[in-house]
Every structure is written in C-alpha cells, then in structure tokens.
NUTORLO-675045 format. One record per residue (C-alpha): residue number from 1; x, y, z; residue in three letters. Coordinates in nm, 3 decimals. Each point is the difference from the previous one (the first is absolute). Example, Ala and Ser with C-alpha at 12.3 -4.5 7.8 and 13.67 -1.06 7.14 Angstrom:
2
num	east	north	up	residuo
1	1.230	-0.450	0.780	Ala;
2	0.137	0.344	-0.066	Ser;
% end
This chain:
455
num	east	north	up	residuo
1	-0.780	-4.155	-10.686	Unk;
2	-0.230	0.283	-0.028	Unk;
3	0.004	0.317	0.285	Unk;
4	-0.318	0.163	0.065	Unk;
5	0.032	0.383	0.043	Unk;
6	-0.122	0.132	0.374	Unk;
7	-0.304	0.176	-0.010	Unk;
8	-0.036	0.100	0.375	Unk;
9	0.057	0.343	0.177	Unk;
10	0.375	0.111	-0.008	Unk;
11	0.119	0.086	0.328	Unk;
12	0.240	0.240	0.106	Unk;
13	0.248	-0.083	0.280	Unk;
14	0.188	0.309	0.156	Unk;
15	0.331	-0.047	0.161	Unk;
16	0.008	0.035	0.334	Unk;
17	0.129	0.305	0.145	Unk;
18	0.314	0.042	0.278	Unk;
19	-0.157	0.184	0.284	Unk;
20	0.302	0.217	0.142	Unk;
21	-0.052	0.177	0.330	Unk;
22	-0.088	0.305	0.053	Unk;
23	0.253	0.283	0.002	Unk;
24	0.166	0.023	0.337	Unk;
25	0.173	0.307	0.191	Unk;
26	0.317	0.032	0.139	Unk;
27	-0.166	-0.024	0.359	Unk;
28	-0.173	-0.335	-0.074	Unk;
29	0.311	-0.116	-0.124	Unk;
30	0.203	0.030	0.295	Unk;
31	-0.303	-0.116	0.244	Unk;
32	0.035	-0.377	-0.252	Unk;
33	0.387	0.006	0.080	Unk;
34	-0.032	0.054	0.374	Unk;
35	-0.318	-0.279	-0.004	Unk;
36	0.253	-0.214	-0.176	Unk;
37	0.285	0.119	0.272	Unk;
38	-0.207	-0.089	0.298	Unk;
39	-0.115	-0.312	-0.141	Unk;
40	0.326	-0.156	-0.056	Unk;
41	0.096	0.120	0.355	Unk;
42	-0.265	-0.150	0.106	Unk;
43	0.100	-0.310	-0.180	Unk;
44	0.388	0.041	0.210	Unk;
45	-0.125	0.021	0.313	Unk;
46	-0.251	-0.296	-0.048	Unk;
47	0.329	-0.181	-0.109	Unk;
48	0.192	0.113	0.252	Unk;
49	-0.210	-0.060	0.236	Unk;
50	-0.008	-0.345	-0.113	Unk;
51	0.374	-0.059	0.008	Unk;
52	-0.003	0.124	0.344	Unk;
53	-0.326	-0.223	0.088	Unk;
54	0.243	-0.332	-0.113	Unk;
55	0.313	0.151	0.181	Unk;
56	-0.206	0.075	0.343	Unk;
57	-0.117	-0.394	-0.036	Unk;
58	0.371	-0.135	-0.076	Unk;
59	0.151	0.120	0.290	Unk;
60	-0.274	-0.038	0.238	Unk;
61	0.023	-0.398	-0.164	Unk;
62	0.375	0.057	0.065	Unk;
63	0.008	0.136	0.394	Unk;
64	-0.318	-0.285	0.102	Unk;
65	0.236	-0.271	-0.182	Unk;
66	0.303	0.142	0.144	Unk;
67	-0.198	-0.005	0.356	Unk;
68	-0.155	-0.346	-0.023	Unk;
69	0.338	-0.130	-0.086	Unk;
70	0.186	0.147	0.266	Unk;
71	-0.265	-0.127	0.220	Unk;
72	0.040	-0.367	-0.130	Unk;
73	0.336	0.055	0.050	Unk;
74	0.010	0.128	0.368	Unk;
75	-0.246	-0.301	0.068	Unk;
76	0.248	-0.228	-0.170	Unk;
77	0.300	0.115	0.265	Unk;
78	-0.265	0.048	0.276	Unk;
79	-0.075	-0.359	0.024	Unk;
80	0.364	-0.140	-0.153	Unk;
81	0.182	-0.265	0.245	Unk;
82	0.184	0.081	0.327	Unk;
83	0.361	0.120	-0.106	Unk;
84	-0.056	0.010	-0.355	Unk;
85	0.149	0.302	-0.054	Unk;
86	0.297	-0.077	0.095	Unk;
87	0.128	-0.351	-0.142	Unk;
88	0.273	-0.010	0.243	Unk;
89	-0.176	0.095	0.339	Unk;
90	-0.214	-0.287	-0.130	Unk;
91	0.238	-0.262	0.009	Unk;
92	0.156	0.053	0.346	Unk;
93	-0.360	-0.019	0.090	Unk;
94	-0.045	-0.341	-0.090	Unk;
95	0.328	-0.127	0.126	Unk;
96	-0.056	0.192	0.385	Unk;
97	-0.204	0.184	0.183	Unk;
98	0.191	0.344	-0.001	Unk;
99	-0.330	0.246	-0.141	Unk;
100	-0.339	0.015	-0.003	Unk;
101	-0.243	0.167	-0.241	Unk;
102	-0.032	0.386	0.087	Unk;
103	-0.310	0.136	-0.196	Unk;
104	0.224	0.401	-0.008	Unk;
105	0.307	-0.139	-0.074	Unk;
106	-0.030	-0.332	-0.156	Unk;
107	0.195	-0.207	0.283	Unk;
108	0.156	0.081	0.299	Unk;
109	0.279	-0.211	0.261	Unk;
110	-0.289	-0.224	0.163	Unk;
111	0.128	0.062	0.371	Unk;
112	0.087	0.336	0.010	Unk;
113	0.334	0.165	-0.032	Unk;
114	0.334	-0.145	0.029	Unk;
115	0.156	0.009	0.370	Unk;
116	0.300	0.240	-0.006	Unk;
117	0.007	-0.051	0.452	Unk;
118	-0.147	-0.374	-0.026	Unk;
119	0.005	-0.326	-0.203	Unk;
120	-0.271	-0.012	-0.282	Unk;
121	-0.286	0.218	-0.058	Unk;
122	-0.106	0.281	0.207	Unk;
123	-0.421	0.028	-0.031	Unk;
124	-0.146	0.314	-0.082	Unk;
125	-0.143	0.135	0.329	Unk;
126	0.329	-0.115	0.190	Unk;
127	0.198	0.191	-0.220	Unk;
128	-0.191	0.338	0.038	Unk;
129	-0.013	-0.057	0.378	Unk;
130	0.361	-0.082	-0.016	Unk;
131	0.052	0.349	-0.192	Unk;
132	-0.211	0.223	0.228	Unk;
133	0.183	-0.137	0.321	Unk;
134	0.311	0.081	-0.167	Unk;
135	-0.072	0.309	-0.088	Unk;
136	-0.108	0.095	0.338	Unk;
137	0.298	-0.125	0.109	Unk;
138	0.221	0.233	-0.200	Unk;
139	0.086	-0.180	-0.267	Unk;
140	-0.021	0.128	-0.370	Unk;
141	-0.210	-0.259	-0.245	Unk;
142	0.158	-0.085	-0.298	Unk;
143	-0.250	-0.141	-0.213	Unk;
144	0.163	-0.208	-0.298	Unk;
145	-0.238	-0.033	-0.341	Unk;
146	0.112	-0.208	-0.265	Unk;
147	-0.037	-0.345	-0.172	Unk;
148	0.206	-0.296	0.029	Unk;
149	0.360	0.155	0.029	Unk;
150	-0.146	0.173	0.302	Unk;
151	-0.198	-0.297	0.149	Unk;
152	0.331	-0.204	-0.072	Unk;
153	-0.117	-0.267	-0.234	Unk;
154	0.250	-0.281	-0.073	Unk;
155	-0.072	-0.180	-0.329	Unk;
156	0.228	-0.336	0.076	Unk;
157	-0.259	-0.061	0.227	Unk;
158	-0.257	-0.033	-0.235	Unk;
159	0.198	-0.237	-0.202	Unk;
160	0.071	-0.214	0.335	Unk;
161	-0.406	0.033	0.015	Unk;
162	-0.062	-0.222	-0.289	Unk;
163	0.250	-0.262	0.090	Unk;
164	-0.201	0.028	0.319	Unk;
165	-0.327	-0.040	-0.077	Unk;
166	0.111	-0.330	-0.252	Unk;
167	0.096	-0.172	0.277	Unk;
168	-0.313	0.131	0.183	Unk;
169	0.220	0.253	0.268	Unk;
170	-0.156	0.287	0.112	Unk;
171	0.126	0.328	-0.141	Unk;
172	0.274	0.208	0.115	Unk;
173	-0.062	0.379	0.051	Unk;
174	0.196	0.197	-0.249	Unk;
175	0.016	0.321	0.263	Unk;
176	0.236	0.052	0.255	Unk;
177	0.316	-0.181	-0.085	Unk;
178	0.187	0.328	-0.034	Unk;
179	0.014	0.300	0.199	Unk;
180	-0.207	0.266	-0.219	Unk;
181	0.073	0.366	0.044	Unk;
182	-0.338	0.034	0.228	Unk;
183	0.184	-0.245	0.209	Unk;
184	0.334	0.147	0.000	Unk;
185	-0.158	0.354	0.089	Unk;
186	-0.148	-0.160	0.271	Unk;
187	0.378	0.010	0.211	Unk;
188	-0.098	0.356	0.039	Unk;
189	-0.190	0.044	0.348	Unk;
190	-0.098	0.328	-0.094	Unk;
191	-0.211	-0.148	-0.323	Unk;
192	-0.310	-0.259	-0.045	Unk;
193	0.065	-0.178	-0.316	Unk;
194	-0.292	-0.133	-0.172	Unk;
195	0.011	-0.180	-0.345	Unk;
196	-0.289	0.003	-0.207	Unk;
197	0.134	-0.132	-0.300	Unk;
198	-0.246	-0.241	-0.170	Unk;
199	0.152	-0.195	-0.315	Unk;
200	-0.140	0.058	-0.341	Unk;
201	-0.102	0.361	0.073	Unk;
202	0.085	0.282	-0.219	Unk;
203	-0.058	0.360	0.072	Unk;
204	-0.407	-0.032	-0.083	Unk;
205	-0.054	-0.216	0.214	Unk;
206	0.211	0.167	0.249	Unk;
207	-0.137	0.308	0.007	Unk;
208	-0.351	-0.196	0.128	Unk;
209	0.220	-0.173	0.229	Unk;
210	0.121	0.277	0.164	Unk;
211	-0.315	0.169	-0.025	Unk;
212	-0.166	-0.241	0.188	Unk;
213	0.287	-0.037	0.267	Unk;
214	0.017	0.421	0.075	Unk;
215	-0.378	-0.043	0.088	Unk;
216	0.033	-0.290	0.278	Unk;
217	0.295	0.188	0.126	Unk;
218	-0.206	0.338	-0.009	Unk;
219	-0.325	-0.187	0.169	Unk;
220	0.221	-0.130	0.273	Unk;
221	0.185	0.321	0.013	Unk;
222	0.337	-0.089	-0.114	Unk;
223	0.205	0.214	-0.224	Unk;
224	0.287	-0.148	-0.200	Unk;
225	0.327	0.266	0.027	Unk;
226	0.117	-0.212	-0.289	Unk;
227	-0.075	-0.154	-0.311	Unk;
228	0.198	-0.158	-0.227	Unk;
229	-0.102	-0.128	-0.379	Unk;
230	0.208	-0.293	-0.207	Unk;
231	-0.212	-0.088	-0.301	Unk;
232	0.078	0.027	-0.350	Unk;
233	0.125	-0.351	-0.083	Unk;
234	-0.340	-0.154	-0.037	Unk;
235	-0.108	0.336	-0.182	Unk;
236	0.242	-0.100	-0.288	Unk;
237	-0.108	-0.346	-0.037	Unk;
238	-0.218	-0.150	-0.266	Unk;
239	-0.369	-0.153	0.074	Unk;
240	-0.124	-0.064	-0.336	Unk;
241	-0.007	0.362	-0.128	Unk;
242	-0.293	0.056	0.312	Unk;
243	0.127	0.307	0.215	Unk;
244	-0.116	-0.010	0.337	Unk;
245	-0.178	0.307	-0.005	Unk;
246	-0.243	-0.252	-0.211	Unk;
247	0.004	-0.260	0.314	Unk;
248	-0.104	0.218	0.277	Unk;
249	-0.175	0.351	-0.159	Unk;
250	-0.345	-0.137	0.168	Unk;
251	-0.310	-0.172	-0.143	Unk;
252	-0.200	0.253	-0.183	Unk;
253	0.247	0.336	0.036	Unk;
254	0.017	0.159	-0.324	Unk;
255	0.311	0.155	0.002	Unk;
256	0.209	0.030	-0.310	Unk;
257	0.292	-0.154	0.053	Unk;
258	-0.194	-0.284	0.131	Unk;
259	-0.204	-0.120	-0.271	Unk;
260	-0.017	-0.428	-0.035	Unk;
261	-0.008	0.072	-0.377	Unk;
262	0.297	0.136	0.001	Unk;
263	0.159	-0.279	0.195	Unk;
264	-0.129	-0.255	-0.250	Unk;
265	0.110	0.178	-0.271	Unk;
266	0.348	-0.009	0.144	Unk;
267	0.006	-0.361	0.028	Unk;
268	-0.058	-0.040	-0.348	Unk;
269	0.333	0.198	-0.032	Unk;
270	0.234	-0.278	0.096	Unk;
271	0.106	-0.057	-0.346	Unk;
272	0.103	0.391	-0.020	Unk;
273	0.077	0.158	0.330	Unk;
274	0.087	-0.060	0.339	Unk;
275	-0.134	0.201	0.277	Unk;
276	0.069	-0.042	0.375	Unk;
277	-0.212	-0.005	0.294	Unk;
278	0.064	0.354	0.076	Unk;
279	0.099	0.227	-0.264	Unk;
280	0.242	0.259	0.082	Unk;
281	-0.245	0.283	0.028	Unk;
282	-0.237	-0.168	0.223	Unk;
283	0.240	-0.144	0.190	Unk;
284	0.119	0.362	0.065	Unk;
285	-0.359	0.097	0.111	Unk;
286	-0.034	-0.280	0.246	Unk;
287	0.339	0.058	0.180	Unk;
288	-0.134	0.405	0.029	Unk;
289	-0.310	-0.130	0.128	Unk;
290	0.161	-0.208	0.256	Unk;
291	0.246	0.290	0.122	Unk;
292	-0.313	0.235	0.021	Unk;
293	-0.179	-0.238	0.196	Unk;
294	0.279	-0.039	0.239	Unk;
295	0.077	0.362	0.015	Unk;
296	-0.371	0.072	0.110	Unk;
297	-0.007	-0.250	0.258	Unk;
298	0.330	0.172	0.154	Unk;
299	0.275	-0.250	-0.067	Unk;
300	0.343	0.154	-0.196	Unk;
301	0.005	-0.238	-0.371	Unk;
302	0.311	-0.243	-0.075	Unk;
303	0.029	-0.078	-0.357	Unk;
304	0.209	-0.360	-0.014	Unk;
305	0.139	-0.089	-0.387	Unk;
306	-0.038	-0.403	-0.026	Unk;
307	0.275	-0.145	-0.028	Unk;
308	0.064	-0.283	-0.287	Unk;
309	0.378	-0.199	-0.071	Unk;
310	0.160	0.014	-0.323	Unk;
311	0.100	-0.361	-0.062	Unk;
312	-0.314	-0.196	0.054	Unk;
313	-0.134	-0.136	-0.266	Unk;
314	-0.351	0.043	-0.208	Unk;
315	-0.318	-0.135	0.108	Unk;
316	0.138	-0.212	0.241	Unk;
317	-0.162	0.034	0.374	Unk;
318	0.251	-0.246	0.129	Unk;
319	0.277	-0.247	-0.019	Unk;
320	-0.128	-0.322	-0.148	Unk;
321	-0.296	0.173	-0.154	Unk;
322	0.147	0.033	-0.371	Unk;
323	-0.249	-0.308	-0.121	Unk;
324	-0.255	0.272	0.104	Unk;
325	0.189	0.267	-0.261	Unk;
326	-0.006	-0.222	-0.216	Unk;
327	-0.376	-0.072	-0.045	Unk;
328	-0.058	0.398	0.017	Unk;
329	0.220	0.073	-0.279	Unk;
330	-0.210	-0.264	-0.205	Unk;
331	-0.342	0.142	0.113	Unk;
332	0.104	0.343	-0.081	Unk;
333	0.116	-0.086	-0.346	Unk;
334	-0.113	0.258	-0.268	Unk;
335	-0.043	0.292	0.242	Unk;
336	0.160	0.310	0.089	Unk;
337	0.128	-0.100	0.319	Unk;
338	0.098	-0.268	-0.087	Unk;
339	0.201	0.103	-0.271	Unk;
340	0.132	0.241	0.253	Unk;
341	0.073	-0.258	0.289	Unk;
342	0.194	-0.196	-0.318	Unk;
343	0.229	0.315	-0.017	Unk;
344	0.033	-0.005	0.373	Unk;
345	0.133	-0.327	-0.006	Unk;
346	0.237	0.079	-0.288	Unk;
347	0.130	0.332	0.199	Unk;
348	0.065	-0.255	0.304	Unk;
349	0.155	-0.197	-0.158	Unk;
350	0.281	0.231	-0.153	Unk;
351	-0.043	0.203	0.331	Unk;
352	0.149	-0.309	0.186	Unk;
353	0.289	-0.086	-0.237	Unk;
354	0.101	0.353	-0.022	Unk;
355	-0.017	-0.011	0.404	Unk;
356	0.225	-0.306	0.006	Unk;
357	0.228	0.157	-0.229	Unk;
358	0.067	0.335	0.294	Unk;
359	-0.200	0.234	-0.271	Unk;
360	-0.168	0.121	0.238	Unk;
361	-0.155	0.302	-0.173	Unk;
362	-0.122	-0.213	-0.285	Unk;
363	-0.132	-0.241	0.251	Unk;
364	-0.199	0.261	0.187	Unk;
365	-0.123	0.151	-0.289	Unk;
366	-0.130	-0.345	-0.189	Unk;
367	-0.139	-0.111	0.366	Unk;
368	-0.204	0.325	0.032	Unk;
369	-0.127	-0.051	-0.335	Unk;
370	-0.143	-0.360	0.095	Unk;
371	-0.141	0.153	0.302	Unk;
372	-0.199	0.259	-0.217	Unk;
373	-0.101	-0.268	-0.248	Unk;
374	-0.141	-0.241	0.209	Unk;
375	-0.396	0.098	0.108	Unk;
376	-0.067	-0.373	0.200	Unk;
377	0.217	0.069	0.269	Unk;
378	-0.121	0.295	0.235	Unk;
379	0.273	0.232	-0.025	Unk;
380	0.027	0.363	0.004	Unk;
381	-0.004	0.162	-0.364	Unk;
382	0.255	0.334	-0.057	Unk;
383	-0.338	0.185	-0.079	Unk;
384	-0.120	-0.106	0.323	Unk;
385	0.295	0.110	0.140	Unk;
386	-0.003	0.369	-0.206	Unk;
387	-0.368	0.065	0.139	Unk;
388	0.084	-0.094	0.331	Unk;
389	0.321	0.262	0.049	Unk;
390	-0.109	0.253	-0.222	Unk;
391	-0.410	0.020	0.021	Unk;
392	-0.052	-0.100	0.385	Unk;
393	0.405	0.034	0.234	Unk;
394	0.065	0.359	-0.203	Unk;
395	-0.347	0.123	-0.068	Unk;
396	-0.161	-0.087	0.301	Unk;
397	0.314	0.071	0.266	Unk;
398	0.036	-0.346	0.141	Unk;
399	0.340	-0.204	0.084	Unk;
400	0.069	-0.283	-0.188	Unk;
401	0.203	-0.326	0.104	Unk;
402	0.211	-0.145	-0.240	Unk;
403	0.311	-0.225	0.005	Unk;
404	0.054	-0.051	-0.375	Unk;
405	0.280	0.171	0.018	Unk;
406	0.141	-0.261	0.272	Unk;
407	-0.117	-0.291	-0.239	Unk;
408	0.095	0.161	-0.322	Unk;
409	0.340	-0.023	0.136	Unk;
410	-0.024	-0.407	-0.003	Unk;
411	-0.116	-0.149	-0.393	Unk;
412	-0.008	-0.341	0.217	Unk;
413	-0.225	0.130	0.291	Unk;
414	-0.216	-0.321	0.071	Unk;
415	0.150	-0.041	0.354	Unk;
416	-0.262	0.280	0.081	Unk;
417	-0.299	-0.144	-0.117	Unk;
418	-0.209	-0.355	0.099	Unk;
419	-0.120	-0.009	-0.382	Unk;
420	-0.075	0.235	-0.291	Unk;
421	-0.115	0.329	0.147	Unk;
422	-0.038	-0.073	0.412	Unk;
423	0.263	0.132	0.225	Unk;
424	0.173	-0.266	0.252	Unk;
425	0.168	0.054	0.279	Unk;
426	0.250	0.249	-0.063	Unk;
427	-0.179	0.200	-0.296	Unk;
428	-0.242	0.068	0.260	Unk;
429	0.285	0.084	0.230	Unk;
430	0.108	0.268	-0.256	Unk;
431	-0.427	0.127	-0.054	Unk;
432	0.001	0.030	0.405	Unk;
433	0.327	0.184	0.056	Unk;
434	-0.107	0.336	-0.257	Unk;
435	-0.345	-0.033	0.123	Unk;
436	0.141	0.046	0.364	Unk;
437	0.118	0.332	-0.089	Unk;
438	-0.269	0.115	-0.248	Unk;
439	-0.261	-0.088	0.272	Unk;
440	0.238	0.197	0.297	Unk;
441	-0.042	0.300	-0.236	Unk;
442	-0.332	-0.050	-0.101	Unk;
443	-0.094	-0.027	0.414	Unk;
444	0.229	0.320	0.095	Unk;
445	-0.141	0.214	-0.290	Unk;
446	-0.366	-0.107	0.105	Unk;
447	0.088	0.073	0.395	Unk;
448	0.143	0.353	-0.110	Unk;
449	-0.343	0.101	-0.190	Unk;
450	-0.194	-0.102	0.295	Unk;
451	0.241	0.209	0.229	Unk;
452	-0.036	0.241	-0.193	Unk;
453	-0.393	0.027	-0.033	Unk;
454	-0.069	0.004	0.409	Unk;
455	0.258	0.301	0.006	Unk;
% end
C-alpha cells in the first residue's frame, strides 16, 4: 500500500490553559468561611425544623387517636347491658327482683332501704320523713353506709332461690333473717338506726351513694349526727382486672385515672396480673372523701373494719355451691387469679388439717394466707386493711370499729358469720356493742363543741 504525503495547512493546537482565581485577601477569605457557616446553619435549622415538623404531626396523630379511642371506648360502656359491670349483681338480678338499674351508681335495692323499725323495705321519701321526725323528736340519726354486710345479705338464700325458681316458687328475700347491727342499735331509744347498705357496693360507689343521700337529708333539712362506713370487702375483689373507678367516672369526663383505654388494656392483663376493683390507694381516697363529706354535713365519722371468718373456704358463696367452684376454677385456667385462687385452695386445705390437728397457729396462719389468695370472693385484702388504719382512722382522726381481735381469738369462727364475709346474728351482736360506745363518745364530744361555741 502506498501513503500519500499531506499537503494541507498544518495547524497548531494550544493546550488549554487552567484559569486559577484571582488572588484573594485575608478579608475575602473569612467573608467565604462565614457564607459557608451560615449556609450550613441554614441547612440545620431547615432540618431541624423538619424533624420537629414530623414530631408536631406524630403526637398530634397520637393525642386525636388516643381521644377517638377513648371515646369509642366510653361509648362502648355507655351503652353496655344493665349490670354488666358487675357479673354477680347480674345474676341475682335474673333470679329476683332485689335492684334496679341506677344510671350514678350502676344498680341500687329496687324498693328503697332495708327496714331496721319494719318488715321489708323502707321507700325513699318515708325514710327521710321518718329521719326528720326523729330528729325533732330528740333522737340522734345514725346513718349506716355500707354494702351487703351492712344491708345483711344471706347467701343460702340465694342457693334456696334456684331450687325455687326450678320448681317455679317465687323467691325468697335474702335480707332480714338476722338481726344486723342497724337493727341491734335500734334497742337504743335515744338513736334512729338507718341501714343503707346496698350489696355489691364498694367504696366508689359509696361515696355517690352517700353523696346523694346527705343532699335529700340536707333538702329536707335533716342532719345525720352519725355516720358509719363498712366497705372494703368488695374493694378487694376481682372484676376482670376493670376497677370501678372505670364503671362509674362519667360518660365523657376526662380525668386521668379514668381513661377506658386504660381499662381495656387491663383486661388484656389477665394472663399477668391481677388487680381488684379498688386498689389500695383509691380505695384510701374514697373512704377520705366519704368522711369529708360527712364531716361537712355535721355528722361525727365511724370507720367499721369488715369483718371476714378464717375457715371458710375459697370461692365458695355457699354450702352446696362447690359445682359452681368448680366451673370457675376451669374458666379461669391460665390466669393470674386463677393460679392464685389454686394456691388458695392448697393453703385451705393444709389450713384445715393443721386446724384439726390443735395447731392452731399454723392453722391461722395457712387460713389467712387462703384468704389473701383468693380475689373471687369479696373479702377484705391486708392492704385494704393497712390504708384503712393508717391513711384514713390515724391521719384523718376518726374511730374505728374492729372486733378482729375478738375473732382472731377463734381459728374456727364460722358460728359468727351466715356465709363467707356477712356477719349473722351474733357477729353483728359484737359490730353493735363497740359501736354503742364509739357512737356515745362520738355524740358527747360533738355536744361539748357545740356547748362550747354558744358560750
């Protein structure tokens, strides 16, 4: 192959030059760093501002979820059915017609309050007319707040209920077939006795109660020189995990201890935890508020400690009823309280034998035990107990009733109670006899402060 030589023009390419910038000062140098400086503080607070932007939307997503929900949830135990709340004022519902639905306080004794100078049920408007004349009259009221071991409830009668109503007999009333200690105070002519226990009420739903009673008395110009409190077994019992300050907070009242979340979340807890209808604290809170209450409507405050027996065993609410224990235990399988009521049983058990065996110091010890373990049956709880002697009787100045020592004395003491927490006969005997002289020193103190003030 031949090459041809190039005859064109030659042409020179130059290589291209680095243009470098133009000598700077010391001054222009330190303007370019602060540029660079406010630029990338610029860039900070864009970012933080961002971050801040995201959290602002987060938690108002958070507080409108947390709202709607506790909305939903309000709605959703707004509108649940009559007695819900409370499984086991529910069933003596359907067997007899002792309550009726109370939109405050969830149910109420249908006719009234139980007759302490009459057979049955004493209607409202009788009873404060009853009161005032009394009054009048000379007499100091005693007014008696409390749940079932006040109203005197007797549990046998329930079981005789559902024998009843299978062979289609009308049901027996489970009040009144023991003198209570309203009724034995009544032998005093210088007192007017009236119980207004209502059965299934713990201290939340007493202090409405009472609220609501001190303002008829008040409007018809009665003023109770007396008022006694007994709650604290239904406090301790166990509902499910849902604490009554859940049940009857109001529909749409936002306060904190009352949120519905809170109670839903707790019933998810079964597995984990057990928590009581009252817990200790707030069943501290609601005794104070009662004693205030009665203190600023003039009446002198008697603290009564429930009484509950040693040897009666777990879960049962009556001889004959064990069939009943039985299916609870099963249903309650694989969660904390039941677990717990299975140690109950276990402490009863060795409780008993060591009883039988006159080791009687073993035996109370092992029966107190089951007592503390078992959450179905309403019976006081020792940290009940604690808040009720040490937070409200010593910090608040007000006499307190008690005849454990009396039953502490007996392992065996069933011959003073009708069932597993209710007083009969002669355990309210014992209840009336110290709250004769605690209420004779509660009237003379009051009499010597009013002597006092017209000097």
């Amino acid at each position: 192959m031949v090459t041809l030589p190039y005859t064109g023009p030659v042409v020179l390419v130059q290589p291209a030059q680095t243009r470098l910038p133009p000598p700077t000062t010391i001054g222009d140098h330190r303007e370019s760093v602060s540029d660079r400086n406010r630029n990338i503080a610029a860039d900070d607070t864009r970012a933080w501002g961002g971050i801040a932007d995201r959290l602002v939307r987060v938690v108002f997503g958070l507080v409108l979820g947390l709202l709607i929900s506790e909305f939903v949830a309000r709605a959703l135990v707004q509108f649940a059915a009559p007695y819900s709340y409370n499984p086991i004022i529910r069933k003596q519902s359907e067997q007899a017609p002792f309550f009726v639905v109370d939109p405050d306080l969830g149910h109420r004794l249908r006719d009234g309050f139980v007759g302490v100078y009459q057979k049955g049920f004493v209607p409202w408007q009788q009873l404060v007319s009853e009161a005032a004349t009394a009054q009048k009259a000379g007499r100091a009221v005693v007014l008696n707040v409390g749940d079932s071991s006040t109203s005197g409830w007797n549990s046998n009668v329930i079981k005789s209920n559902r024998e009843r109503a299978a062979r289609g007999l009308p049901p027996l009333s489970p009040f009144q077939t023991y003198p209570t200690y309203s009724d034995q105070l009544k032998t005093d002519p210088k007192l007017y006795s009236i119980n207004a226990g209502v059965p299934g009420y713990g201290a939340t739903q007493g202090a409405l109660f009472l609220q609501r009673i001190l303002s008829d008395f008040h409007a018809a110009g009665v003023r109770p020189d007396i008022v006694t409190l007994y709650f604290g077994n239904n406090d301790s019992a166990w509902n499910g995990n849902v604490e009554d300050k859940y049940q009857f907070a109001g529909f749409l009242s936002l306060q904190l201890n009352g949120f519905q979340v809170r109670r839903f979340i707790n019933q998810m807890l079964n597995g984990s935890r057990i928590i009581p209808r009252t817990l200790p604290f707030d069943y501290g809170s609601r005794m104070k508020e009662m004693v205030d209450g009665a203190r600023r409507a003039g009446a002198a405050v008697v603290l009564i400690e429930p009484a509950i027996p040693y040897a009666w065993p777990p879960a049962l609410r009556a001889d004959g009823l064990e069939e009943e224990v039985h299916l609870q235990r099963s249903a309650l399988r694989g969660t904390r309280v039941g677990q717990s009521l299975d140690d109950a049983m276990v402490f009863f058990d060795r409780g008993m034998q060591a009883l039988k065996r006159g080791q009687l110091s073993e035996a109370r010890g092992l029966l107190d035990q089951a007592r503390e373990s078992d959450y179905i049956l309403p019976r006081i709880k020792h940290a009940h107990q604690h808040v009720l002697t040490d937070d409200v009787m010593r910090a608040l100045g007000v006499p307190l009733v008690s005849v454990s020592t009396e039953l502490s004395q007996r392992v065996d003491d069933r011959d003073f109670f009708i069932d597993y927490c209710h007083p009969n006969e002669f355990g309210s005997k014992l209840i009336a006899e110290r709250l004769r002289n605690v209420i004779s020193a509660a009237l003379r103190a009051k009499n010597a402060a009013v002597d006092s003030k017209e000097r």
